[in-house]
C-alpha positions in Angstrom: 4.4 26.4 -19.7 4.9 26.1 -15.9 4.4 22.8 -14.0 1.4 22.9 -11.5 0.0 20.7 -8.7 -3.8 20.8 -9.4 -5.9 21.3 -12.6 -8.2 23.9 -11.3 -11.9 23.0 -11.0 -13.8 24.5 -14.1 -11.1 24.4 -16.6 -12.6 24.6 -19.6 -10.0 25.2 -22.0 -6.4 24.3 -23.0 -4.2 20.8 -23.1 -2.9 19.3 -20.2 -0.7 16.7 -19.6 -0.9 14.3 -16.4 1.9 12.1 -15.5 1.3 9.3 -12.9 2.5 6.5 -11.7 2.4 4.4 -14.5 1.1 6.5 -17.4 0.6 9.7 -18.9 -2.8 11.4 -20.0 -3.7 14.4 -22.4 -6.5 16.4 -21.7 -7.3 18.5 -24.3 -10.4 20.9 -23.0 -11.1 23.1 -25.9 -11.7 19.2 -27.9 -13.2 17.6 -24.4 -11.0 14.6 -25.4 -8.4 12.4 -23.0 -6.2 9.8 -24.5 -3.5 7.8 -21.8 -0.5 6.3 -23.1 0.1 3.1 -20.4 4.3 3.4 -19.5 4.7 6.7 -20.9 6.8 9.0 -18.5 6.5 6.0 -15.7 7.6 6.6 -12.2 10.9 5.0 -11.5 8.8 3.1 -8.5 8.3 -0.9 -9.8 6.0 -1.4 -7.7 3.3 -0.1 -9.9 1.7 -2.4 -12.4 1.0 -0.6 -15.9 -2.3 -2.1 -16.7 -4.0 -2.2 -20.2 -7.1 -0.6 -20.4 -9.9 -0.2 -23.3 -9.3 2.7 -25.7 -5.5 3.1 -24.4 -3.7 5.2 -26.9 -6.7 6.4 -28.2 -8.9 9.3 -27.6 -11.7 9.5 -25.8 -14.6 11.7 -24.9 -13.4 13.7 -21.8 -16.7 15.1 -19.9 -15.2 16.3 -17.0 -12.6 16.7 -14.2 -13.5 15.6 -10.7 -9.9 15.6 -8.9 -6.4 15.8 -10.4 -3.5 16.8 -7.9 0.0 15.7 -7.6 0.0 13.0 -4.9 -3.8 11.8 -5.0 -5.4 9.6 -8.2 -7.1 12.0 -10.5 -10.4 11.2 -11.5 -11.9 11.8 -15.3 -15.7 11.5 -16.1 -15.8 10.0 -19.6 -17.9 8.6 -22.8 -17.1 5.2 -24.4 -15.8 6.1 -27.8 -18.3 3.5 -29.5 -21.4 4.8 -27.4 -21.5 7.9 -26.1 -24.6 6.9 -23.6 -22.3 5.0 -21.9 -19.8 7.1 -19.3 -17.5 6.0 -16.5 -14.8 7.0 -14.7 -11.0 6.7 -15.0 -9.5 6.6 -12.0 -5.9 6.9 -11.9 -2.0 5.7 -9.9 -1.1 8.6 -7.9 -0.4 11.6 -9.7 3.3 12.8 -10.3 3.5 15.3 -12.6 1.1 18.0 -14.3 2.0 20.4 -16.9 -0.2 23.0 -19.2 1.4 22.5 -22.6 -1.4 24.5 -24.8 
């Protein structure tokens, strides 16, 4: 499928994949899950630190989309894993790359 710039508000289905800076995500909307794999696909730029976070490799209860556009930080609303009353935000590096694959 086609590379794109922006995942468009109110997507609500589908698998995406969101490369940035120092990581790559899957979002898979019809499972509301996102899982980030730190150094996957990473931007030739060193500058950028690939930083461990909780739940890395793992996926995660994905409960929405507030930004995600090639050259901003995308920003996903989500659940911990362990308790789902508990949600946060992942804010990302700048965006690089986005792709529909599903």
């Amino acid at each position: 499928m086609p590379r794109t710039t922006t995942i468009p508000a109110g997507t609500a289905d589908g698998v995406w994949t969101v490369v940035t800076h120092t990581s790559t995500y899957v979002l898979d909307f019809d499972a509301m899950t996102l899982l980030r794999a730190p150094g996957v696909g990473r931007h030739s730029d060193q500058r950028w630190e690939v930083s461990e976070l909780r739940r890395d490799s793992e996926d995660i209860p994905l409960l929405g989309v507030k930004e995600c556009t090639v050259g901003g930080p995308a920003q996903f609303w989500v659940a911990a894993a362990d308790d789902p009353d508990v949600r946060t935000w992942r804010i990302t590096t700048p965006v690089v790359e986005i792709e529909r694959i599903g």
